[in-house]
N, C-alpha and C positions, 0 to 999 in steps of 0.2 A: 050462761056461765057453766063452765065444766074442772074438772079435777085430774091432771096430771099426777102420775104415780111415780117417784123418784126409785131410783136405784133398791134404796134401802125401805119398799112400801109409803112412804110419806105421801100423803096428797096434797097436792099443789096445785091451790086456787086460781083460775085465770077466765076472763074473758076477752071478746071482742068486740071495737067498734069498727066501724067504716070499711072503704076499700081501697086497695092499691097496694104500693107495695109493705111487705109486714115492717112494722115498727113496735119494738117490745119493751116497755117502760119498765123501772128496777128501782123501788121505790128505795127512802129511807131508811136510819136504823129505827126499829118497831118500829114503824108506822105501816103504812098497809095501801091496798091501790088507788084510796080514795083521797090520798095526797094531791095525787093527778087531775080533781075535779074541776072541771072548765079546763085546761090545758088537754087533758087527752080528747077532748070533742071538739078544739079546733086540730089539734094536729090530724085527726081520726074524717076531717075532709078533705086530705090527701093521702091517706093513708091505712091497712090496716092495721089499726094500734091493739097491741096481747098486751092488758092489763094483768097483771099474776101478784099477787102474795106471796112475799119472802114463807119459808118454813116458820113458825111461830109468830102467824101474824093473819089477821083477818080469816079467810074463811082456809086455810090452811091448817093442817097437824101441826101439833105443836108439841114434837118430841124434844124432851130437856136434860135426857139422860147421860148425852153425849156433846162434844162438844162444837160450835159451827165453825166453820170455816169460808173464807170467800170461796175459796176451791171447788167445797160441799156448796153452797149457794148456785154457784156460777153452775154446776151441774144440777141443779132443781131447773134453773131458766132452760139450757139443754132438754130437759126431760117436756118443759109445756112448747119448747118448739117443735119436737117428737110428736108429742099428741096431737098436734096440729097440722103434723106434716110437711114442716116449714124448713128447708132446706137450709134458708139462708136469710136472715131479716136484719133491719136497721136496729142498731140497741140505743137508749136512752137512759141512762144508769143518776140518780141523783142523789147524794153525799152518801150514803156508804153502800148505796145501791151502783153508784159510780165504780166504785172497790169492786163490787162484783163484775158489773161491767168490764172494769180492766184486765180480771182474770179473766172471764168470757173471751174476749179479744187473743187476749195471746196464748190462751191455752187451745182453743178451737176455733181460731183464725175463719175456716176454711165455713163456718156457720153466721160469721158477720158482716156486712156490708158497711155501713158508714157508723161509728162508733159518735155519740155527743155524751161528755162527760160534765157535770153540772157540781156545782157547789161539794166537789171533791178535794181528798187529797193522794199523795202514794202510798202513806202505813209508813211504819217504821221510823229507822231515827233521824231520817229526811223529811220528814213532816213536820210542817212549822204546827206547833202546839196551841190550842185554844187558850184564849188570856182563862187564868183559876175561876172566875165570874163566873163564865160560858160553862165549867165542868161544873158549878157546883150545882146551877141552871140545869143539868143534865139528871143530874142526881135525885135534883129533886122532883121529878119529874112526875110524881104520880101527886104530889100535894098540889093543893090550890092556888100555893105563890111560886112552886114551881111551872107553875102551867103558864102562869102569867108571866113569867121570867121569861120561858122560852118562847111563847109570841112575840117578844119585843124584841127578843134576838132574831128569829126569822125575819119578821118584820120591821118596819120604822114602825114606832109607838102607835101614828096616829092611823096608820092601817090597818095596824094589825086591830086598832080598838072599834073601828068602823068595818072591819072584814068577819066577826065573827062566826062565820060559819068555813071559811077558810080556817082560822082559827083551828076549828075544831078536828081538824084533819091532820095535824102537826101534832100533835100530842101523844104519845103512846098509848094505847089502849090493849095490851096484849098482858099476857099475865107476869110477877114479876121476874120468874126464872125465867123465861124466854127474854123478856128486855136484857137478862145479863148475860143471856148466850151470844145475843145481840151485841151490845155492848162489847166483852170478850172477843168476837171476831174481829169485830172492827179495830179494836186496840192490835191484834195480834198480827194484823194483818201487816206484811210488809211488801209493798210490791216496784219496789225501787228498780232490781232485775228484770222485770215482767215487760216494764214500759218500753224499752227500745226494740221488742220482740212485736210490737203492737204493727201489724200490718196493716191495721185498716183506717179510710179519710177520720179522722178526730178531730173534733170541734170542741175545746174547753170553755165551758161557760162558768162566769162568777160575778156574785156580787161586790162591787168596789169595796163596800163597810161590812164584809160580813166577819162576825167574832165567832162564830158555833165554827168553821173550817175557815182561816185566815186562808186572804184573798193569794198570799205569797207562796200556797201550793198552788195554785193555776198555773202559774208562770212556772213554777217548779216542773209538773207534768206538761204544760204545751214545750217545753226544751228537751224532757226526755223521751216524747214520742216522738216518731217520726215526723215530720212536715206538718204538724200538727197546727193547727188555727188556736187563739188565743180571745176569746171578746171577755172582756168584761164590764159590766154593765152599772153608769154611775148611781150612787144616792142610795141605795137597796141593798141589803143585807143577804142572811144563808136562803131566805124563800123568794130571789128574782124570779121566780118561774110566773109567781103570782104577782108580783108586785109591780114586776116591770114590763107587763100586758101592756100592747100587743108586740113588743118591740123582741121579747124573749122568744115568746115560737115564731115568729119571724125569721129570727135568725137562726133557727134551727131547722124551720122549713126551707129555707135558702138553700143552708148547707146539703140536708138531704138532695134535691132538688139538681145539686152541683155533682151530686156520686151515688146514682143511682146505681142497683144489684145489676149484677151483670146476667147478661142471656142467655 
């Protein structure tokens, strides 16, 4: 594991598994890169996967003075491909790590390779809204029925009650003004303009029943990026990544696979 210095001194948490070509995961709001667990060790045997820590989250700085932005994010991911020396990698962005993703893409194009955008949506006031349940589920997120709220949104009940230790990876664990720096970007975020600028192969992936990001921004985003791929994946909710093993990096190892970095 090593520490990326952003623009602004910030250090940013990342590591690596495997080999081939780079793949750089972009976790959730507060959560951290151990969201990824079991999903980046099968992707990470075709792949090198840069595990990183958003700013105010896992083993990252956690300045709260000012305020984030995808823009500010997408340029912390910038900063651990720098330290890596990584010209150009595959991004995998998942719900408002997707958001960052999207800026990535079309702000600095010319650093991405094949874009998969996971249980996302665009920002702004094209984004189909979470039913009131899923936000209050949000909110309450550091208490004990809030925790249990949001595994069953992630999840169908009965996995998420049999998955515990996936579980435990879904949860916010960072402190509480960082969740709302969190929180705050992603609300502010709008990236409706961004999306037809998206140069690079995009694969949008979504859960059919998912309530934390309705499934009706997928289709929103695979129409306004380019040539964009659409799967959405039945019975499973906002955490198919886990739920719908092995069928989810499947198709995202396909995809990769289909638009590989150029030479």
């Amino acid at each position: 594991m090593s520490h990326a210095t952003a623009a602004d001194g910030t250090r940013i948490w990342y590591d690596t598994l495997g080999e081939g070509e780079p793949l750089l995961l972009v976790h959730g709001q507060s959560l951290d890169h151990t969201m990824w667990n079991g999903v980046a060790e099968e992707l990470a045997r075709h792949h090198r996967v840069v595990r990183m820590d958003l700013r105010g989250t896992g083993g990252s700085d956690t300045p709260v003075d000012a305020a984030y932005t995808m823009d500010l994010l997408a340029r912390d991911a910038l900063a651990v491909l720098d330290d890596l020396g990584v010209a150009r990698a595959h991004v995998y962005g998942f719900s408002m790590g997707g958001k960052v993703a999207q800026t990535l893409a079309a702000t600095a194009p010319e650093r991405v390779g094949a874009l998969v955008l996971g249980s996302t949506a665009p920002g702004g006031e094209h984004e189909i809204e979470r039913p009131a349940a899923a936000s209050l589920a949000l909110r309450k997120a550091n208490t004990e029925e809030g925790r249990g709220l949001i595994a069953h949104l992630f999840y169908t009940p009965a996995w998420a009650d049999a998955h515990p230790d996936h579980v435990a990876t879904i949860v916010p664990h960072n402190s509480l003004r960082a969740q709302r720096r969190h929180y705050e970007a992603s609300l502010h975020h709008d990236g409706w303009d961004l999306l037809p600028a998206i140069a690079a192969a995009t694969l949008v992936v979504h859960g059919e029943d998912d309530e934390l990001t309705p499934v009706g921004n997928a289709a929103l985003i695979a129409e306004r990026v380019p040539d964009a791929r659409l799967t959405v994946l039945p019975g499973v909710r906002h955490g198919y990544l886990h739920e719908a093993e092995p069928k989810a990096t499947r198709e995202v190892l396909d995809f990769l696979a289909e638009h590989p970095l150029p030479r």
